[in-house]
GUTORPA-223936 format. One line per field, with one value per residue (C-alpha): x, y, z; residue number from 0. Coordinates in Angstrom, 1 decimal. Layout:
xx <- [X|...]
yy <- [Y|...]
zz <- [Z|...]
loza <- [NUM|...]
END
This chain:
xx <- [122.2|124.4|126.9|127.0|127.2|130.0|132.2|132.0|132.5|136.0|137.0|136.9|137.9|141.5|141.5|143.3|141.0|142.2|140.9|137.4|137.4|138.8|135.9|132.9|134.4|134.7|131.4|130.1|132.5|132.4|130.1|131.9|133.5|137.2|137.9|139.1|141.6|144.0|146.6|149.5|152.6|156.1|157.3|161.3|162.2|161.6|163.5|161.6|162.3|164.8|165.6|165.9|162.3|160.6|162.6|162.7|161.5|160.1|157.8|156.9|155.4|152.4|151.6|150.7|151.8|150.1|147.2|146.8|147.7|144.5|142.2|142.2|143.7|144.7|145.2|145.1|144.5|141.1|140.5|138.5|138.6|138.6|135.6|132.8|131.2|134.4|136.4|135.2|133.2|130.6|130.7|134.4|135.3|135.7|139.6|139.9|138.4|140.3|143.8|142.6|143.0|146.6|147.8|150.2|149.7|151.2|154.4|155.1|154.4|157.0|159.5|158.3|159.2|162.2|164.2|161.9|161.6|158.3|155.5|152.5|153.6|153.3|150.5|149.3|150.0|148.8|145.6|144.9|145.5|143.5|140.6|141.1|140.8|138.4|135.5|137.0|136.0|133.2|135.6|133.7|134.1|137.4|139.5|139.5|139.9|143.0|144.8|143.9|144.9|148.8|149.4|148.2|150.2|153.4|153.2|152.3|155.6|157.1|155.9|156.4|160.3|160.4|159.0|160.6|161.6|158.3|156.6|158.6|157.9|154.1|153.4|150.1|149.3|151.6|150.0|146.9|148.1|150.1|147.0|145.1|147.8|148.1|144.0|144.6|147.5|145.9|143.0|144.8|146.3|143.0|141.4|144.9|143.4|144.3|141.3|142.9|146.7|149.3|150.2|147.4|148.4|151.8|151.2|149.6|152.0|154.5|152.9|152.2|156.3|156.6|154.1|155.7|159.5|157.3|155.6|158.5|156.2|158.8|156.3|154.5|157.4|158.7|155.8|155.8|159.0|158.0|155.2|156.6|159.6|157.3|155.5|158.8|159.7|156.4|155.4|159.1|159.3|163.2|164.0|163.0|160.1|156.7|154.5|151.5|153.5|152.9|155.8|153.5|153.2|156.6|158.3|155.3|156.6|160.5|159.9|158.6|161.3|163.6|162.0|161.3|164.9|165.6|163.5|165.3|168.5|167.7|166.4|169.6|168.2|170.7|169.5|170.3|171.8|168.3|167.2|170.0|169.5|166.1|166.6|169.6|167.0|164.1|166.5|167.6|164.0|162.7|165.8|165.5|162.2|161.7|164.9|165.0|161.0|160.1|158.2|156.2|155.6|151.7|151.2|148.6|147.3|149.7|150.3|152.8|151.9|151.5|154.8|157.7|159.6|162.5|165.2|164.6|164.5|167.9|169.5|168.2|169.5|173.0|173.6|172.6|173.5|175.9|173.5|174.0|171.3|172.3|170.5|168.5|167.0|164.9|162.7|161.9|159.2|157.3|157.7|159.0|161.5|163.7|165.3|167.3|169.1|170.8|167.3|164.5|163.6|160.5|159.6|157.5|154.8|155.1|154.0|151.4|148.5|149.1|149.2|146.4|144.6|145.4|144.6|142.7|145.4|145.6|144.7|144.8|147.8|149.6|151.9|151.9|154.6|155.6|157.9|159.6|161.6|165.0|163.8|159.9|157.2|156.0|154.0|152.3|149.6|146.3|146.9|144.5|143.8|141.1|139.2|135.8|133.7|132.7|136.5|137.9|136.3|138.2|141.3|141.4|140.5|142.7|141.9|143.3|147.0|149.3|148.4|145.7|141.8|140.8|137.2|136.6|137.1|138.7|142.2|140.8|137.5|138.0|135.1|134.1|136.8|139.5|138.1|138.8|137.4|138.5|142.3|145.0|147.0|149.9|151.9|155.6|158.2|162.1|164.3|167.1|169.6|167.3|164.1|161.6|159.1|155.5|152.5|149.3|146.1|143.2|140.4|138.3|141.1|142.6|146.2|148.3|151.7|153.7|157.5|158.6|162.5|164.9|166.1|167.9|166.5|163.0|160.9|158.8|155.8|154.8|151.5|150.1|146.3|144.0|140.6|139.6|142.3|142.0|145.7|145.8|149.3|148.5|150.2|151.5|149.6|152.8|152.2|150.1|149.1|149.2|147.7|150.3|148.8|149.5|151.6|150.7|153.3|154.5|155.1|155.4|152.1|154.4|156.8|154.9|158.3|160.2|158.7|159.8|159.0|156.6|154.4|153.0|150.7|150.5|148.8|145.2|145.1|142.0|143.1|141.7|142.8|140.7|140.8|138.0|135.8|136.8|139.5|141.4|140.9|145.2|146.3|149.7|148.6|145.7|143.3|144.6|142.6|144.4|143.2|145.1|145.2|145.0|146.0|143.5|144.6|142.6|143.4|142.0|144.7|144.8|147.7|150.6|153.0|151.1|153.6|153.8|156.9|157.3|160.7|162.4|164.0|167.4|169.3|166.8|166.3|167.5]
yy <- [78.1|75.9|76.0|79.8|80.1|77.1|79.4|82.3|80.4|79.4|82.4|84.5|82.0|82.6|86.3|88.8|89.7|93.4|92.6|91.9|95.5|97.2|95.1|96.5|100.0|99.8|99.1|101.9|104.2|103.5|106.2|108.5|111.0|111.9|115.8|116.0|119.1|120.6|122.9|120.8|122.1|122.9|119.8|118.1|116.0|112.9|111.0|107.8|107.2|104.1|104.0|99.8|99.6|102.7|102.5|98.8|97.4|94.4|96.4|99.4|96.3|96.6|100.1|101.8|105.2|106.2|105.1|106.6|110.0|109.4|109.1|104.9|102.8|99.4|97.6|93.6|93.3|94.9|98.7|101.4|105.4|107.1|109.6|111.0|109.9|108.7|108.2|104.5|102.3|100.4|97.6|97.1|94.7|96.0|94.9|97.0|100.5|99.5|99.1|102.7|104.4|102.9|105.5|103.2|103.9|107.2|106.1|105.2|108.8|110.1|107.7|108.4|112.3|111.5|109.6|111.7|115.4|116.0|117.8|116.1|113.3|115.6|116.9|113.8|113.4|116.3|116.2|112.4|114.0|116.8|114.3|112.0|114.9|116.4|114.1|112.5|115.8|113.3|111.5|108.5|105.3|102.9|106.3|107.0|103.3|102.8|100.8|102.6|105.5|103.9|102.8|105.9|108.4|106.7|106.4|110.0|110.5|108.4|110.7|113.6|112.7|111.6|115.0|116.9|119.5|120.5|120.4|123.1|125.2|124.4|126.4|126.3|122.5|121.5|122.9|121.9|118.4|118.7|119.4|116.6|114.4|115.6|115.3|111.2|111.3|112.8|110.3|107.3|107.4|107.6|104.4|101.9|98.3|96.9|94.6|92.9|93.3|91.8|93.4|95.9|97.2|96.8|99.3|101.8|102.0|102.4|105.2|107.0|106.9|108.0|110.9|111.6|112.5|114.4|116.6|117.2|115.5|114.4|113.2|110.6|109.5|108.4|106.9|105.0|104.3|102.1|100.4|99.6|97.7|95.5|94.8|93.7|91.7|90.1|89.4|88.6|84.8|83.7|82.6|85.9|85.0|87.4|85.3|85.2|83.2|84.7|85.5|88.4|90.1|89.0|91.2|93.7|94.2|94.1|96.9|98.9|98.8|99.4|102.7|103.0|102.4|105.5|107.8|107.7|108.1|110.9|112.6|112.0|108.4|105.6|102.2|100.3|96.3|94.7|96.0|95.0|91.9|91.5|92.8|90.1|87.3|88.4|88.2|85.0|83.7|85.5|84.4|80.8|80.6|82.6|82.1|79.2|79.0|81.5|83.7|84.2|80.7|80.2|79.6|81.4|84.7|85.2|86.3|88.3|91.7|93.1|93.1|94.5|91.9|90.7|91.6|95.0|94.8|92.8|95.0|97.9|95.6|95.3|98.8|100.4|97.7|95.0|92.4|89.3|87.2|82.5|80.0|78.1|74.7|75.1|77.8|75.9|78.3|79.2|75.7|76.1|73.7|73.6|70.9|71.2|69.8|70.2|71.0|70.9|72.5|72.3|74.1|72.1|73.5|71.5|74.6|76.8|78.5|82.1|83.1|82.2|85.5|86.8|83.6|85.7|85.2|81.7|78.6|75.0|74.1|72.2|69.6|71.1|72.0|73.6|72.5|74.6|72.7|74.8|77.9|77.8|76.6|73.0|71.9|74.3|75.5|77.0|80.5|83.4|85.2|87.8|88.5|88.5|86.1|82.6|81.5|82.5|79.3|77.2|79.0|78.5|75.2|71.8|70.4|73.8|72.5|69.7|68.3|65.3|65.7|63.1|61.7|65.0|67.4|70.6|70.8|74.0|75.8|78.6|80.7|84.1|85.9|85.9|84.2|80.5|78.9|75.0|75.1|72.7|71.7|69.9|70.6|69.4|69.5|68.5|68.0|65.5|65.6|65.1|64.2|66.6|65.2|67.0|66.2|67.5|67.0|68.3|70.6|67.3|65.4|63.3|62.7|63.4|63.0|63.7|62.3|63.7|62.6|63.2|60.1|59.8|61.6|60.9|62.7|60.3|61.7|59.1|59.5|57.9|58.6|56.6|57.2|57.5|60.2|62.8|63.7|66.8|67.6|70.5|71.9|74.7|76.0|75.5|71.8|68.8|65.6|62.8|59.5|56.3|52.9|53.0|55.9|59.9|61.8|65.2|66.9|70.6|72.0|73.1|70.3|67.2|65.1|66.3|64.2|65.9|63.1|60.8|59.9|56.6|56.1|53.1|50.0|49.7|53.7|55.7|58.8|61.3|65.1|67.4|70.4|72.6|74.3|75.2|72.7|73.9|77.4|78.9|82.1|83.2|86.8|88.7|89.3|86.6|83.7|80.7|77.1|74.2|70.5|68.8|65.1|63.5|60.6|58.5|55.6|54.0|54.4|52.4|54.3|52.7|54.9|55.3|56.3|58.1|58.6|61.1|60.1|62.8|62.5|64.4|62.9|63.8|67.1|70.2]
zz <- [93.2|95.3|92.6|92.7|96.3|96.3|93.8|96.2|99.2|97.6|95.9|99.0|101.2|99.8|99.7|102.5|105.2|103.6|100.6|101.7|103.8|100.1|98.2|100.5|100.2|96.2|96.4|98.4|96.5|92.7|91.9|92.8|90.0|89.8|89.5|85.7|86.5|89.0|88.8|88.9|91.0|89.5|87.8|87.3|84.5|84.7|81.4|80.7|77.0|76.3|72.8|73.1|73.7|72.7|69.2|69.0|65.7|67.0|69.6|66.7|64.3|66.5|65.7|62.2|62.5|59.1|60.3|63.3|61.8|59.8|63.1|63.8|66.5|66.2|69.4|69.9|66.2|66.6|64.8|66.1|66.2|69.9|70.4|71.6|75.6|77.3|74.3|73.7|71.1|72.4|69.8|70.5|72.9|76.8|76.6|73.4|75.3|78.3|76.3|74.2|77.4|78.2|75.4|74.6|71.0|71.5|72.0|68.4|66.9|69.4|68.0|64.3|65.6|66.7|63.8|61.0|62.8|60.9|63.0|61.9|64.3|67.6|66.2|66.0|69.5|70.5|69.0|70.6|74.0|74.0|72.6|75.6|78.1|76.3|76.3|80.2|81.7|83.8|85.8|85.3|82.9|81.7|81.5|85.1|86.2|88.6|86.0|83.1|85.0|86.1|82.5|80.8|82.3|82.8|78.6|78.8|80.6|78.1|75.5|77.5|77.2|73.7|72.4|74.6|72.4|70.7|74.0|75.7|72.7|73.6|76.6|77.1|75.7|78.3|81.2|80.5|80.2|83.4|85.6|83.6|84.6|88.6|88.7|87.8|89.8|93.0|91.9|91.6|95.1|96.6|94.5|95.0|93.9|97.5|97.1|94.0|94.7|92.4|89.2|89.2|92.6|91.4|88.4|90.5|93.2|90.2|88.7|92.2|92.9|89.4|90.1|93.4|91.6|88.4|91.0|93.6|96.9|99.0|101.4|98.8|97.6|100.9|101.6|98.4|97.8|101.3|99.4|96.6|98.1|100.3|97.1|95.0|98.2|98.0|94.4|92.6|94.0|94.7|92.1|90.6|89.0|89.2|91.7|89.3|86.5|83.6|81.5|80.0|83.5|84.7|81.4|82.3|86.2|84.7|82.7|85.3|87.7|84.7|84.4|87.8|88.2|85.9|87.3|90.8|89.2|87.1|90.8|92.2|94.5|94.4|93.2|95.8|95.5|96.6|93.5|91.6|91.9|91.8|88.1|87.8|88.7|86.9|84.0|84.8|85.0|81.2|79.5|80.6|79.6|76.9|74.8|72.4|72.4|70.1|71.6|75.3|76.9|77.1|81.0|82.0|80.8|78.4|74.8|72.4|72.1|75.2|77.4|75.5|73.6|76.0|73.6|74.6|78.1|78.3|75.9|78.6|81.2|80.0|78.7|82.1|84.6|82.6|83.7|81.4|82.2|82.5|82.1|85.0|84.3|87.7|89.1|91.9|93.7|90.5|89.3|86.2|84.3|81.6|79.4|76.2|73.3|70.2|68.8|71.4|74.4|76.6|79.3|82.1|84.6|88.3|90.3|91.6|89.5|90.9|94.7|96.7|96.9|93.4|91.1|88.4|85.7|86.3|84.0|84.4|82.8|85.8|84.5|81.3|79.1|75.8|73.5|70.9|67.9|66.3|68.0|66.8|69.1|67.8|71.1|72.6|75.1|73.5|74.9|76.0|73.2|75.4|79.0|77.7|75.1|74.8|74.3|77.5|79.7|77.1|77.3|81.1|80.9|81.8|78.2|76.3|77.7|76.9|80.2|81.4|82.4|85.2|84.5|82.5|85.5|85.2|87.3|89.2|89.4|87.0|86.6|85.3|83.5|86.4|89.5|90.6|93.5|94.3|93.2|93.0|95.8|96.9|94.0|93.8|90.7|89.9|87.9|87.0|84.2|81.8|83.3|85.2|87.3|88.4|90.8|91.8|93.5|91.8|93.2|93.8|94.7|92.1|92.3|88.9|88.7|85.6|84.3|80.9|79.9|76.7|75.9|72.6|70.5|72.1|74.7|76.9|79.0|81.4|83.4|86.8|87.3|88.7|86.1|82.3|81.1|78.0|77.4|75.4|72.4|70.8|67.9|66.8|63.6|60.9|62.0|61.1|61.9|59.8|61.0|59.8|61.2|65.2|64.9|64.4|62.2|62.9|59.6|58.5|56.5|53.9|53.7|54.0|52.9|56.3|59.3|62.6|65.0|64.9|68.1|69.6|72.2|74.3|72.4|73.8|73.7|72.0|70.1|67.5|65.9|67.0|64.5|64.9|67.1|70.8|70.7|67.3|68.7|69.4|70.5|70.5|70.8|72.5|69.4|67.4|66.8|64.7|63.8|65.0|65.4|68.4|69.4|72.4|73.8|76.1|78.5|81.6|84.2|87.3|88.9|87.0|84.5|81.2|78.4|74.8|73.1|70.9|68.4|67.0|63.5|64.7|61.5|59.0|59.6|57.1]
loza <- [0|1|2|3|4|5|6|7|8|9|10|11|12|13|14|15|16|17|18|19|20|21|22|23|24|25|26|27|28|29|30|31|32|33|34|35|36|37|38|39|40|41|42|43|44|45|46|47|48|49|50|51|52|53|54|55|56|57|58|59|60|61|62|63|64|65|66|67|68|69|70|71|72|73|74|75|76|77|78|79|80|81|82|83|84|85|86|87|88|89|90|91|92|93|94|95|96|97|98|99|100|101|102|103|104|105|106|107|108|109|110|111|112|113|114|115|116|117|118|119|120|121|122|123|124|125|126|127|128|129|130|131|132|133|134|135|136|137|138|139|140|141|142|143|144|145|146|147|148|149|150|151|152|153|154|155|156|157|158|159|160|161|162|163|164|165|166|167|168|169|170|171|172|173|174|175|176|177|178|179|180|181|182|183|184|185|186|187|188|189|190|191|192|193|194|195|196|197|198|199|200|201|202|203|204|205|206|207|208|209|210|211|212|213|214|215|216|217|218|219|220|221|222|223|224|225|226|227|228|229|230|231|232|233|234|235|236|237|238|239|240|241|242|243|244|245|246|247|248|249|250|251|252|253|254|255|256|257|258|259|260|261|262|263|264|265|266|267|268|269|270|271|272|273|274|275|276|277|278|279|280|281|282|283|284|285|286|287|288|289|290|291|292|293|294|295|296|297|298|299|300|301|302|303|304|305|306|307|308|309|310|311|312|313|314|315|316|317|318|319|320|321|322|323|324|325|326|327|328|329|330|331|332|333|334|335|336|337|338|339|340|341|342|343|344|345|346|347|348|349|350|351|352|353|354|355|356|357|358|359|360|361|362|363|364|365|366|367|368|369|370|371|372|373|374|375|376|377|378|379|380|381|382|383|384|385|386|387|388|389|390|391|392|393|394|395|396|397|398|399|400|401|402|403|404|405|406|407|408|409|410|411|412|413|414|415|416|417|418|419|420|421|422|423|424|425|426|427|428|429|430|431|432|433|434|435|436|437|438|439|440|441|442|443|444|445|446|447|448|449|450|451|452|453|454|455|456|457|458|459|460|461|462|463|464|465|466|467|468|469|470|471|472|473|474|475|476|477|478|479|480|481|482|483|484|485|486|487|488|489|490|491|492|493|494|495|496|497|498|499|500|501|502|503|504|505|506|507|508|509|510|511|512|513|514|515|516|517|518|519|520|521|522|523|524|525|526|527|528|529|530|531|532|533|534|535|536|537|538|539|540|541|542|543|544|545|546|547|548|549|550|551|552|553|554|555|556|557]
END
């Protein structure tokens, strides 16, 4: 009981007093049903397709066009067909029926249309539509949840544009999903998820501005043009990085101004420099992370096959703005760091979990770090993998990162699917040629501080705790460990001859490979559940610098 009540007491401590007001009024509200219908006014065009994401290969892989032209939706690596009370499965999970309702898998049959010209492929689309509006008519359920609702029809406007040709031979379709689209419109602007703020109240200020440039309002677009710049003032971070640190939400929140970005220029509104360089820096920030790791970096809620893949968003970048985005070893206000070689580079976590009143996409992966090896992750955090089930405590949790638990307490209290209460504090990072350096103070106080430093071919993490200490090296699942007297050998799984570096813990150390259950459990993308080894490494520390070195074979690798 006390527990319980201590969680609240330190999750809503941190919110906006706004928030609270929102919450109680959500409550008193959330039976009520959204009109299905209304007759939408006279639209304008509003040209959202970009052929380097909505044609990308990369992004297209996700999707099984075949299949869905025989009834069945594959999202997250999970299968279902869409039907019947509020077009969802009830033995599929909730983030599966949430994602159905994005329509994000209607975007592939438009580009299937568009490169093969076949018909079956709007029909396809067509035919999915009038499905989802048929059984919606209720206004009540996942469909007609704010975010569902901003995702869904901005990829309906996506669509809209990619079959543009069949659809203005199709009259009366059209209409009617014009006024389905201006009933969530009109709906959305009165349910705005100001008691949760961040990306969600990001996306649905998006698709209102959107809205208000499809439907001609002048008056909502002024007024949300307004919000929507206070909210890119507030959540992109100065060094351009989106303030909940996720590189899944930050390529997420870059899209959208991309195509928000569009959409005002195609309506004759100038994008203005602010803007401009808020796409320059958020550029800056995914290319330093992302490129030379192999794919999204694993702080926080993240995972593969969600945001689009960055190649296509700095391709959209250059083409329409000549942004070519540099390298920065430091994001100082996120907290991220970067260090490189020939062959290695790791990116290192001295920052804040999330902002204070929006930590629900947070983990506890302070002074963690990731470390990819010729362009492949080797080291790597355990990932997120989902929002709901027995793995999502674990893949919050401090041991699930190659970071240190303290006396086998959790960094922050994560709890539920995306509420914290006692958080981190006090958190500092740099950087120094070669070496970046990270501390924190836990949510019950324990001070952790954090060196790690190339060094010749080697990379030395150096801790100062005062405690027992579990120090956490996971690896990525191509990898294995192989124990050889006091040292542990990193080798490939398929060419046990190559040793990439081998690791040694301090003499008096305890350690062991942890290969199965939660703690083997990896996730590079939501869905996707893979088996991988783990290194635990324990010590008593008494405040002085604890080392491993981990000795990379530069010479003998092919």
């Amino acid at each position: 009981m006390w527990k319980k009540i201590d969680h609240y007491y330190w999750t809503l401590k941190y919110l906006k007093k706004s928030q609270l007001g929102y919450l109680v009024k959500n409550r008193l509200e959330r039976r009520n049903r959204a009109v299905a219908s209304l007759p939408a006014p006279v639209t304008a065009s509003l040209p959202l397709w970009m052929e380097e994401l909505d044609e990308d290969s990369e992004y297209l892989k996700r999707f099984d066009t075949e299949e869905l032209l025989e009834g069945t939706v594959t999202l997250l690596h999970e299968s279902g067909r869409p039907g019947g009370k509020n077009w969802g499965e009830d033995e599929k999970s909730h983030l599966w029926n949430f994602n159905l309702h994005y329509l994000e898998f209607l975007i592939p049959l438009a580009a299937a249309w568009r490169k093969k010209k076949e018909s079956k492929y709007y029909e396809c689309f067509r035919r999915y539509v009038r499905s989802w509006m048929s059984e919606n008519r209720r206004g009540t359920g996942d469909g007609w949840h704010p975010y569902t609702i901003s995702l869904r029809l901005t990829n309906l406007w996506i669509c809209m544009d990619g079959f543009r040709e069949p659809l203005k031979e199709d009259e009366e379709f059209l209409q009617e999903l014009q006024n389905s689209m201006y009933a969530q419109y009109c709906h959305l602007q009165k349910k705005l998820e100001r008691h949760l703020l961040g990306n969600h109240y990001f996306e649905n200020l998006k698709a209102v501005l959107l809205g208000s440039l499809y439907f001609q309002e002048a008056e909502v677009y002024q007024e949300y043009k307004k919000m929507f710049g206070q909210e890119i003032r507030e959540q992109i971070l100065p060094d351009g990085v989106h303030y909940e640190r996720s590189m899944m939400y930050h390529k997420i929140i870059l899209e959208d101004l991309l195509r928000t970005a569009r959409a005002m220029q195609a309506s004759g509104k100038r994008v203005k420099q602010p803007l401009r360089e808020v796409l320059k820096k958020m550029a800056d920030a995914a290319y330093s992370l992302e490129e030379g790791m192999g794919r999204t970096p694993l702080f926080n809620d993240a995972g593969d096959n969600v945001a689009r893949p960055l190649s296509g968003l700095l391709a959209v970048l250059k083409n329409e703005y000549g942004i070519v985005p540099k390298q920065q070893a430091a994001l100082e206000q996120a907290g991220y760091y970067c260090l490189r070689d020939r062959n290695k580079k790791l990116v290192f976590d001295a920052g804040e979990m999330a902002p204070d009143h929006m930590p629900g996409h947070g983990h506890c992966d302070g002074l963690s770090f990731e470390l990819s090896w010729k362009g492949r992750p080797l080291f790597v955090n355990a990932g997120t993998g989902l929002y709901q089930g027995a793995l999502r405590p674990y893949f919050r949790s401090t041991m699930a990162h190659n970071t240190v638990v303290i006396e086998g307490e959790e960094q922050s209290d994560c709890w539920g699917e995306h509420r914290v209460g006692r958080r981190i504090r006090e958190v500092t990072g740099s950087i120094n040629g070669h070496e970046v350096k990270g501390s924190l103070v836990t949510a019950s106080g324990r001070t952790q501080s954090r060196s790690i430093e190339f060094v010749s071919g080697q990379v030395l993490v150096c801790d100062q705790i005062f405690g027992h200490a579990d120090g956490y090296l996971h690896l990525a699942p191509e990898y294995q460990y192989v124990p050889q007297g006091k040292k542990i050998l990193v080798q490939n799984r398929t060419d046990t001859v190559e040793v990439i570096c081998e690791i040694e813990p301090e003499e008096y150390d305890h350690w062991e490979i942890l290969d199965s259950g939660e703690a083997g459990s990896y996730a590079p993308e939501f869905g996707k559940i893979e088996e991988i080894q783990v290194l635990k490494v324990s010590w008593e520390g008494d405040g002085t610098g604890h080392c491993m070195i981990l000795e990379f074979k530069e010479k003998n690798t092919r």
